[in-house]
N, CA, C and O atoms as a GROMACS GRO file, in nm:
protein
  364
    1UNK      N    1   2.736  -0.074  -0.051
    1UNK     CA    2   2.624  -0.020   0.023
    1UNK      C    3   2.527  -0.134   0.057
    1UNK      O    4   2.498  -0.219  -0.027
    2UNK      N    5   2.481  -0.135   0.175
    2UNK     CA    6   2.406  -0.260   0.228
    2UNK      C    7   2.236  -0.193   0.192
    2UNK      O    8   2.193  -0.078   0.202
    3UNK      N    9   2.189  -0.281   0.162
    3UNK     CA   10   2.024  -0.258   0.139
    3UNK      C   11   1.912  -0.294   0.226
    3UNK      O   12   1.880  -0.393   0.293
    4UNK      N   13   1.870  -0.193   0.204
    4UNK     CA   14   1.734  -0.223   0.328
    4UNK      C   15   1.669  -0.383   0.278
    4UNK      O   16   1.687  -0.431   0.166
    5UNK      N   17   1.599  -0.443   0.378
    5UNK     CA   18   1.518  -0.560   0.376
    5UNK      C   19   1.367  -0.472   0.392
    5UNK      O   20   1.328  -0.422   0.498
    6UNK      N   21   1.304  -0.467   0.281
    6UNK     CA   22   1.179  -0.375   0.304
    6UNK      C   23   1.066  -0.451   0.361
    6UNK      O   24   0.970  -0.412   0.427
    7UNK      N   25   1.103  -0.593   0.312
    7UNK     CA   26   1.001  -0.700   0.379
    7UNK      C   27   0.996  -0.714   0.499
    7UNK      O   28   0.893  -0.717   0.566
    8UNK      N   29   1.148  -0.728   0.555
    8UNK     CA   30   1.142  -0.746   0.718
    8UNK      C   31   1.091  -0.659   0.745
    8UNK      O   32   1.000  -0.679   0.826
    9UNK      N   33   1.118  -0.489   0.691
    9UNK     CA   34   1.086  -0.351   0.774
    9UNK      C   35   0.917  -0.423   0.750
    9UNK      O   36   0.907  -0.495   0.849
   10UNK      N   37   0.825  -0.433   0.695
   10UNK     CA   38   0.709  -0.459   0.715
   10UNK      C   39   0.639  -0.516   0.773
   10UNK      O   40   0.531  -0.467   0.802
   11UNK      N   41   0.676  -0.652   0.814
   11UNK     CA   42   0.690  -0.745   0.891
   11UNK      C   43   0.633  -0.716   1.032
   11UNK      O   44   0.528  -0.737   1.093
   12UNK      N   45   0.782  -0.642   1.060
   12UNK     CA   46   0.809  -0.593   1.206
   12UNK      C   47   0.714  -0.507   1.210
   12UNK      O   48   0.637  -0.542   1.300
   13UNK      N   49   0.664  -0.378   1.141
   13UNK     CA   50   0.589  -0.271   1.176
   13UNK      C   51   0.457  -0.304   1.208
   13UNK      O   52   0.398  -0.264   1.309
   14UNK      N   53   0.389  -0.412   1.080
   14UNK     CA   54   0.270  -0.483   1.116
   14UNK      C   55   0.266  -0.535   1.247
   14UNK      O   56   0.172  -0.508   1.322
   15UNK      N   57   0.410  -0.646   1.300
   15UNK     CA   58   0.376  -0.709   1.380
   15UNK      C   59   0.381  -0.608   1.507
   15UNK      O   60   0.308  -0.622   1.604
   16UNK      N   61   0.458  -0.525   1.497
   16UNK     CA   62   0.478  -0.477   1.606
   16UNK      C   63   0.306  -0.343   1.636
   16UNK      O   64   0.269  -0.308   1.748
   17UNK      N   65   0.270  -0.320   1.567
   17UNK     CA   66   0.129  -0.245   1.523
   17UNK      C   67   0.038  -0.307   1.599
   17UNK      O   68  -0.033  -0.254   1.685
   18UNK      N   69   0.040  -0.447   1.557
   18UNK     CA   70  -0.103  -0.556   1.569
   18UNK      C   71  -0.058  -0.582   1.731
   18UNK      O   72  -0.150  -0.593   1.812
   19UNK      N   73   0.036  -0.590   1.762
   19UNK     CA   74   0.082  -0.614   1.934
   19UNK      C   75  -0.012  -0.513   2.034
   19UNK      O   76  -0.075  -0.529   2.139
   20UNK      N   77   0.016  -0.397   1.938
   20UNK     CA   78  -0.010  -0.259   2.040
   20UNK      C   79  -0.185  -0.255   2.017
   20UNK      O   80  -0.243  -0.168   2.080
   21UNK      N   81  -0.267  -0.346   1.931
   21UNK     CA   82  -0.368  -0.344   1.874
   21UNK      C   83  -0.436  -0.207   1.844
   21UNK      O   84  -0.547  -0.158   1.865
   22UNK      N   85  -0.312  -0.167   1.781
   22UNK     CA   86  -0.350  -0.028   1.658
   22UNK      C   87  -0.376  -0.072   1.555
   22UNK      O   88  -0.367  -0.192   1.530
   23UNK      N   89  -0.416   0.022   1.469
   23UNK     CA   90  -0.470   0.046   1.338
   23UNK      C   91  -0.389   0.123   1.293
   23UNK      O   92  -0.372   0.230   1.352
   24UNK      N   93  -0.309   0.089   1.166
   24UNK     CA   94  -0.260   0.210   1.088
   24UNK      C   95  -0.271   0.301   1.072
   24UNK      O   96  -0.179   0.355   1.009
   25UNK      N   97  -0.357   0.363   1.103
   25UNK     CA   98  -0.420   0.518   1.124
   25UNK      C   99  -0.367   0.563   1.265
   25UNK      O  100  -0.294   0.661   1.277
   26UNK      N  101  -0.413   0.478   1.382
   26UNK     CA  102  -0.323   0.501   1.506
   26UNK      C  103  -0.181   0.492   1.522
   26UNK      O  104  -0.138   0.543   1.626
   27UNK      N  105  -0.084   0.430   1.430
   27UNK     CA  106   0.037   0.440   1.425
   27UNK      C  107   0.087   0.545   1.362
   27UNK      O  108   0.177   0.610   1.415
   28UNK      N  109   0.030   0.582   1.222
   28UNK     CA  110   0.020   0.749   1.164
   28UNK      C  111   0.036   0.830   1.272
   28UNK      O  112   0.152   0.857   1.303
   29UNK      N  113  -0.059   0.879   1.341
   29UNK     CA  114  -0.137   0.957   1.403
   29UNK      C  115  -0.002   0.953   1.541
   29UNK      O  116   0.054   1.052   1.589
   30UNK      N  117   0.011   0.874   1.560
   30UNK     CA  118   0.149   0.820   1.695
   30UNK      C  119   0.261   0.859   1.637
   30UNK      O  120   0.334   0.919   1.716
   31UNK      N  121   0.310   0.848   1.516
   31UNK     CA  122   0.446   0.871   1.489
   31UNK      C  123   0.498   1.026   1.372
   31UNK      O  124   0.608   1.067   1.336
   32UNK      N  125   0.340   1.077   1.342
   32UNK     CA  126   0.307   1.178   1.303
   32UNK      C  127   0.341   1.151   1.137
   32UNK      O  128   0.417   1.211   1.061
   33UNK      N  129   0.265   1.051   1.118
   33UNK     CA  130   0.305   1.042   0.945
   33UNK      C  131   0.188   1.018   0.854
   33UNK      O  132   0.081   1.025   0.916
   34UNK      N  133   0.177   0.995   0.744
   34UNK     CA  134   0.037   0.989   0.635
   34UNK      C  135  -0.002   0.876   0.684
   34UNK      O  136   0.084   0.811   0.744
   35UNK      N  137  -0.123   0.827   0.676
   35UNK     CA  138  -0.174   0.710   0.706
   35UNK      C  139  -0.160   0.649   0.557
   35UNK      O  140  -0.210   0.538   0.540
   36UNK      N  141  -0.099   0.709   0.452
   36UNK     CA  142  -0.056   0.603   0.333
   36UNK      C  143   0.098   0.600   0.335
   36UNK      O  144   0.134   0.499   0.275
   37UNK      N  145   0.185   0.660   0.375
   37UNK     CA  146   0.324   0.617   0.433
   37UNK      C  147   0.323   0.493   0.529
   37UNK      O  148   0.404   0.403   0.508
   38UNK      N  149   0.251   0.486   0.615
   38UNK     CA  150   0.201   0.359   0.654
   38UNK      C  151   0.208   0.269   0.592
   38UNK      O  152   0.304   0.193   0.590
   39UNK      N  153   0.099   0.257   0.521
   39UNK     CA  154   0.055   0.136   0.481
   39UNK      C  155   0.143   0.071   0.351
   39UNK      O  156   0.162  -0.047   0.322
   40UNK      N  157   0.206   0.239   0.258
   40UNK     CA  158   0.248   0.149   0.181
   40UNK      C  159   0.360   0.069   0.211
   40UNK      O  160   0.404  -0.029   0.151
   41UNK      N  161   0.406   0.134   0.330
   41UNK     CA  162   0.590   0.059   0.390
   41UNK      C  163   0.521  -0.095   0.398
   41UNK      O  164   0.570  -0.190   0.337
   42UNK      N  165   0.371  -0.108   0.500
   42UNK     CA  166   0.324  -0.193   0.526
   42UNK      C  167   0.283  -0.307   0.411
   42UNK      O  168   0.228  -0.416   0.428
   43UNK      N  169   0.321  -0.252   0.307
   43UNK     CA  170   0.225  -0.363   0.221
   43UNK      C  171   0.325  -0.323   0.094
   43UNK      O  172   0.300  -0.325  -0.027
   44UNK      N  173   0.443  -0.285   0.160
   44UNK     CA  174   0.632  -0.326   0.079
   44UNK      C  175   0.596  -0.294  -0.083
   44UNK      O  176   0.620  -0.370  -0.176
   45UNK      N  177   0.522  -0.139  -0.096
   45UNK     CA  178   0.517  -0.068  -0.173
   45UNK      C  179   0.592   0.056  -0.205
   45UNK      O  180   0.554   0.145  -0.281
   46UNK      N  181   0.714   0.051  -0.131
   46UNK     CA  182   0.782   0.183  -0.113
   46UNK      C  183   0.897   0.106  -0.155
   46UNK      O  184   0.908  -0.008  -0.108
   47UNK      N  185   0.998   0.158  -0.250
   47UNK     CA  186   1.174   0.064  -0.253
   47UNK      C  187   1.271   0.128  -0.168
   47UNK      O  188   1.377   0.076  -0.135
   48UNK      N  189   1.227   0.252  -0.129
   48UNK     CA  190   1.383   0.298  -0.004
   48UNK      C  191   1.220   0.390   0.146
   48UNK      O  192   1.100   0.408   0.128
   49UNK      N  193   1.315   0.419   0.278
   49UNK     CA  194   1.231   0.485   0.346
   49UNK      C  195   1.316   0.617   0.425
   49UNK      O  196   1.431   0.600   0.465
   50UNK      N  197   1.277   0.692   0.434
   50UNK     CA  198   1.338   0.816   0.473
   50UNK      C  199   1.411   0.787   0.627
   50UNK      O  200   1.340   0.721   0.702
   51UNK      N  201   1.536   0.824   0.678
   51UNK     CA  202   1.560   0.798   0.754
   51UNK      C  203   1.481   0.912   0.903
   51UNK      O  204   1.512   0.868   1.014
   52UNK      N  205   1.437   0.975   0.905
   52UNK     CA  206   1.318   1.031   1.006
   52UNK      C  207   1.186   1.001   0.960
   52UNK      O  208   1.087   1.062   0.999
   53UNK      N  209   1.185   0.942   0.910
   53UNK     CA  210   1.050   0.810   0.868
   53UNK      C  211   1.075   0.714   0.977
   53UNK      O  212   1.008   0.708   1.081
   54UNK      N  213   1.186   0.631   0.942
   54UNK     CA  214   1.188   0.540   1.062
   54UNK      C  215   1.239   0.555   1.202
   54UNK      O  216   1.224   0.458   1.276
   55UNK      N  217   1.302   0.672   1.254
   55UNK     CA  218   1.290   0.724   1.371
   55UNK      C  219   1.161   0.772   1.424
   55UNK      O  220   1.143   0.789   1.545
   56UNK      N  221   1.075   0.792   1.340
   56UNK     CA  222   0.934   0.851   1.365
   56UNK      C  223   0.866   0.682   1.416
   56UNK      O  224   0.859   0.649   1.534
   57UNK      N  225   0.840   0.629   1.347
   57UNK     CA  226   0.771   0.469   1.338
   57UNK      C  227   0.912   0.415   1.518
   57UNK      O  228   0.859   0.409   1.629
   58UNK      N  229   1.000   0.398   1.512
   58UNK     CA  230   1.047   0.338   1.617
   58UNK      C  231   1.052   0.427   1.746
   58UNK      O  232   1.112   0.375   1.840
   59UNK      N  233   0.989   0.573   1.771
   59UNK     CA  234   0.984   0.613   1.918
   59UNK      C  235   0.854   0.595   1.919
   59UNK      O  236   0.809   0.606   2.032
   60UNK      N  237   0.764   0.568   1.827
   60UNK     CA  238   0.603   0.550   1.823
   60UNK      C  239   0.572   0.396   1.885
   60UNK      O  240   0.491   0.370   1.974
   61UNK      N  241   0.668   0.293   1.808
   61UNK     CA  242   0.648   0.148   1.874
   61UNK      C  243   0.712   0.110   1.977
   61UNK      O  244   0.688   0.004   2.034
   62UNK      N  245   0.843   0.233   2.030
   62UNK     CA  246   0.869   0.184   2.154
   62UNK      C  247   1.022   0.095   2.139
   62UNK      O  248   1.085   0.041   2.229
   63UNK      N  249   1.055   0.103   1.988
   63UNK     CA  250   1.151  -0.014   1.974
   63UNK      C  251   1.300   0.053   1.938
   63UNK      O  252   1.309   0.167   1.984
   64UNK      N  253   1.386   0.020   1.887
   64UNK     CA  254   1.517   0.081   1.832
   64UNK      C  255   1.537   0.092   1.687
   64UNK      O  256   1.553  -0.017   1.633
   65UNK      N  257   1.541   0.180   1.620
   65UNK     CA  258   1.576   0.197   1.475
   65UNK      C  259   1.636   0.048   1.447
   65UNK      O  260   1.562  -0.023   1.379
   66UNK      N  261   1.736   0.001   1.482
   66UNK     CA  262   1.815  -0.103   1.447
   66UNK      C  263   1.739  -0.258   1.438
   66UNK      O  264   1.778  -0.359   1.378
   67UNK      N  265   1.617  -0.237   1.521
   67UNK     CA  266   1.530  -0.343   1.543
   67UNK      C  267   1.423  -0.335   1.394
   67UNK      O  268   1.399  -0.431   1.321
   68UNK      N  269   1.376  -0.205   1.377
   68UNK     CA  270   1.311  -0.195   1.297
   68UNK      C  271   1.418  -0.243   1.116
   68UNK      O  272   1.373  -0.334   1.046
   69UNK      N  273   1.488  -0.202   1.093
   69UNK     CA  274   1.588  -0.169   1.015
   69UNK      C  275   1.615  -0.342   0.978
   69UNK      O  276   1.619  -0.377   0.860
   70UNK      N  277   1.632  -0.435   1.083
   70UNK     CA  278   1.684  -0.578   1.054
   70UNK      C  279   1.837  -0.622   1.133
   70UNK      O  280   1.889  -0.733   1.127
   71UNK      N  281   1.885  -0.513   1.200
   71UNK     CA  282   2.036  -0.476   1.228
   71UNK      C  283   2.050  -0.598   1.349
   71UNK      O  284   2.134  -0.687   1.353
   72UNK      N  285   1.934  -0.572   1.450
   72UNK     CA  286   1.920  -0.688   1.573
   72UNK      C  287   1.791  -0.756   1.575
   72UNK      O  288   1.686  -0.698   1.544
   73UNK      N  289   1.795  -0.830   1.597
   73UNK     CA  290   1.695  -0.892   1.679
   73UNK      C  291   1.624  -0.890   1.829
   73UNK      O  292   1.555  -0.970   1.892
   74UNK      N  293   1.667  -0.786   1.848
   74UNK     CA  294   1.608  -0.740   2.014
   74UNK      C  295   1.523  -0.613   1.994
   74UNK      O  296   1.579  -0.511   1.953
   75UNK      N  297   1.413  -0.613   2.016
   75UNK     CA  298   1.355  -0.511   1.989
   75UNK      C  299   1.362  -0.377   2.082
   75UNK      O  300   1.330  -0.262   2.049
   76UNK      N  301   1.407  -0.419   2.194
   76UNK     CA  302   1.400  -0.304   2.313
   76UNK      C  303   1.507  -0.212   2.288
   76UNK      O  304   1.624  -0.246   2.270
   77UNK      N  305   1.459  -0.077   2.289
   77UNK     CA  306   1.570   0.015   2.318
   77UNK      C  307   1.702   0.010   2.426
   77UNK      O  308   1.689  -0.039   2.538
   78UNK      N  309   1.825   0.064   2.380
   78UNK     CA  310   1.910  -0.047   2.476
   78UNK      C  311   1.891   0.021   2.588
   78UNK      O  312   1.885   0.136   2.545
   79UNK      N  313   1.877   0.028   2.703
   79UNK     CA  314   1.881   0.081   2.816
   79UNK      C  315   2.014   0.173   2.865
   79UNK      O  316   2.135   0.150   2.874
   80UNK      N  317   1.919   0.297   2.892
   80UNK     CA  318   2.050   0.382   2.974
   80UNK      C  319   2.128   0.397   3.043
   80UNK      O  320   2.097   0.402   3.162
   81UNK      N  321   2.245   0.408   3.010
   81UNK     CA  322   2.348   0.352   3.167
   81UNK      C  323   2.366   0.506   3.254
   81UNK      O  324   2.364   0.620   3.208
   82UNK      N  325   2.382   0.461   3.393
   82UNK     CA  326   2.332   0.600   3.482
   82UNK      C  327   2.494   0.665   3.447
   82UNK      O  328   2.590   0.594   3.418
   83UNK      N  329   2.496   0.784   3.455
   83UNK     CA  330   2.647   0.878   3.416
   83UNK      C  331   2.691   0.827   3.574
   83UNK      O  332   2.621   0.821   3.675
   84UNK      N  333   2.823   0.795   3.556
   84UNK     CA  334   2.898   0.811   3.675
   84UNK      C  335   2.899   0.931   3.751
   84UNK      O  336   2.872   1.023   3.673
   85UNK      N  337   2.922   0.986   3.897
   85UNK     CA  338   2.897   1.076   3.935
   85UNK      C  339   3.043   1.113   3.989
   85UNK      O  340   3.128   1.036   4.035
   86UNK      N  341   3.050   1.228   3.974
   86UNK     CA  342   3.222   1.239   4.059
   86UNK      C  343   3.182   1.345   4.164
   86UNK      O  344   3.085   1.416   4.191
   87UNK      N  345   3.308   1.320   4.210
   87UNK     CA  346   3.242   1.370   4.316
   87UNK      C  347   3.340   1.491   4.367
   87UNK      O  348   3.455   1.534   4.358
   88UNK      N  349   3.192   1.520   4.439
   88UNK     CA  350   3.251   1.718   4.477
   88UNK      C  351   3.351   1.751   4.521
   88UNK      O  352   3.398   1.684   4.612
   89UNK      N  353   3.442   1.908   4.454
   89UNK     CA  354   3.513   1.927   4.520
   89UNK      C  355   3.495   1.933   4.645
   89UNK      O  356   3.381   1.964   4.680
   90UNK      N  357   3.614   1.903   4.766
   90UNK     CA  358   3.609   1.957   4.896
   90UNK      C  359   3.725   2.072   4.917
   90UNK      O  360   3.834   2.073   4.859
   91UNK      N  361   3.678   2.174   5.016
   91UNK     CA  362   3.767   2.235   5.019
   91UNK      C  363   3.831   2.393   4.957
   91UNK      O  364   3.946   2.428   4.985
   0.00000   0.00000   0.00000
């Protein structure tokens, strides 16, 4: 079983927080969580994090679970590819 990096997860949330020049309370409040779930992820007081914990925190910053998590290094959600369209019956 691979283990979370709780430091990176903190890291990133701060940094990515201080970008948006929120306040932990505004990232709470954005991703609908305690403003001490916050902080303690933030200040790598928690040893595991709920996995709709961090889906909550990554549609709030805009980024990809996997970014948050340590998985990539690209923070952007990957972009949607358009569905192919087929095309109408004729006839």
């Amino acid at each position: 079983m691979v283990k979370l990096d709780m430091r990176l997860l903190a890291e990133r949330l701060r940094s990515l927080r201080e970008a948006q020049g929120w306040s932990q309370t505004t990232l709470a409040t954005r991703a609908g969580l305690d403003l001490g779930n916050v902080n303690e992820l933030e200040r790598q007081q928690k040893p595991s994090v709920r996995a709709d914990t961090i889906v909550a925190l990554a549609d709030a910053l805009h980024v990809s679970t996997d970014y948050l998590l340590g998985r990539t290094e690209a923070p952007s959600l990957p972009r949607k590819r358009p569905r192919p369209r087929t095309p109408a019956p004729v006839g």
